[in-house]
N, C-alpha and C positions, 0 to 999 in steps of 0.2 A: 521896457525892453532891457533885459541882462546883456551888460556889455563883457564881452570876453578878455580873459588874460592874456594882455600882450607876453607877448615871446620875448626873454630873457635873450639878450646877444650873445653867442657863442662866444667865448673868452681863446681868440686863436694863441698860438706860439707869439706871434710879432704883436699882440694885446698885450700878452703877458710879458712880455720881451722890456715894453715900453712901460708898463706899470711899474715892474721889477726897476727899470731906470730911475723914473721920478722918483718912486718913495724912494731908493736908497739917496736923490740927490734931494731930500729934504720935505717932497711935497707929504701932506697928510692920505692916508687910506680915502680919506671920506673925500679930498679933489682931484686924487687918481679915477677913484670910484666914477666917480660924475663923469667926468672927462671921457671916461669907457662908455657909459651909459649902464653902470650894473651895479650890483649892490655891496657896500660896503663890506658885509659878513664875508659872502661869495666871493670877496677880491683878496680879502685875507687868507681863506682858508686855501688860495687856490697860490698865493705867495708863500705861504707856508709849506707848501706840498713841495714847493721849487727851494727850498732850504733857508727862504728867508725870514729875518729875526725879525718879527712886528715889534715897534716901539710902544713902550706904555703899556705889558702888557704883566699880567700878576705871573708869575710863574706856575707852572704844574705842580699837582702834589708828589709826581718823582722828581721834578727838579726839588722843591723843598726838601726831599730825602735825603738826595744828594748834598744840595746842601748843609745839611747837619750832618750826617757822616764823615764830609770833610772838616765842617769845623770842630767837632768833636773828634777826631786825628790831629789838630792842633792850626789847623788854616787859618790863618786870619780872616776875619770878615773880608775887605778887600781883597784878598787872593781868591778865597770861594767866590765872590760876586767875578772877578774876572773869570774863573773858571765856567761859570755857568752862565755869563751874560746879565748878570745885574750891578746893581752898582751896591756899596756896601749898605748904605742903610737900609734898604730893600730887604737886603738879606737877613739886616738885623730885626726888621717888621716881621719877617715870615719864620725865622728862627724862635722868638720871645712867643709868635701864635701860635707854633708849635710845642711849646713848652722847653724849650731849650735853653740852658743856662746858658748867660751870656758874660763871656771874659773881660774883667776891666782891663785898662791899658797894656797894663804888666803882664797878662794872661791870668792873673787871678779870676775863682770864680767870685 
């Protein structure tokens, strides 16, 4: 006998109310997730929609843009990772992948 797909919980306001609480106080996606009873992706995607900053997460290929745009105007690594939400050597992984010449100390290339 084919057993049918259980029904996904609807994700109310006060779901996401509380989720949006824990993760920013610390807890992970994946024991927010649980605790709801829904899925990891789905809890993201739907924290994301609410304007929040998933931790861990690579940046977009427009944020990379951005990125180099500003460091290529003279930003420091740490300035653009503040501006964009990463931290600098992030910037400098995603910068060098993108073929970006990267500034010694001094700003030299």
């Amino acid at each position: 006998m084919e057993r049918l797909p259980v029904p996904l919980p609807r994700l109310t306001v006060e779901m996401l109310d509380e989720a949006e609480h824990r993760y920013r106080n610390g807890e992970t996606l994946r024991q927010v997730a649980h605790a709801l009873g829904v899925s990891r992706p789905r809890l993201s995607d739907r924290l994301r929609e609410r304007g929040v900053v998933i931790r861990r997460q690579s940046p977009s290929p427009e944020q990379v843009l951005e990125m180099a745009r500003r460091y290529e105007q003279g930003e420091s690594l740490a300035r653009v990772g503040a501006r964009v939400g990463f931290d600098a050597g992030t910037v400098r992984t995603h910068l060098r992948r993108a073929g970006v010449s990267i500034r010694d100390a001094h700003g030299r290339r």
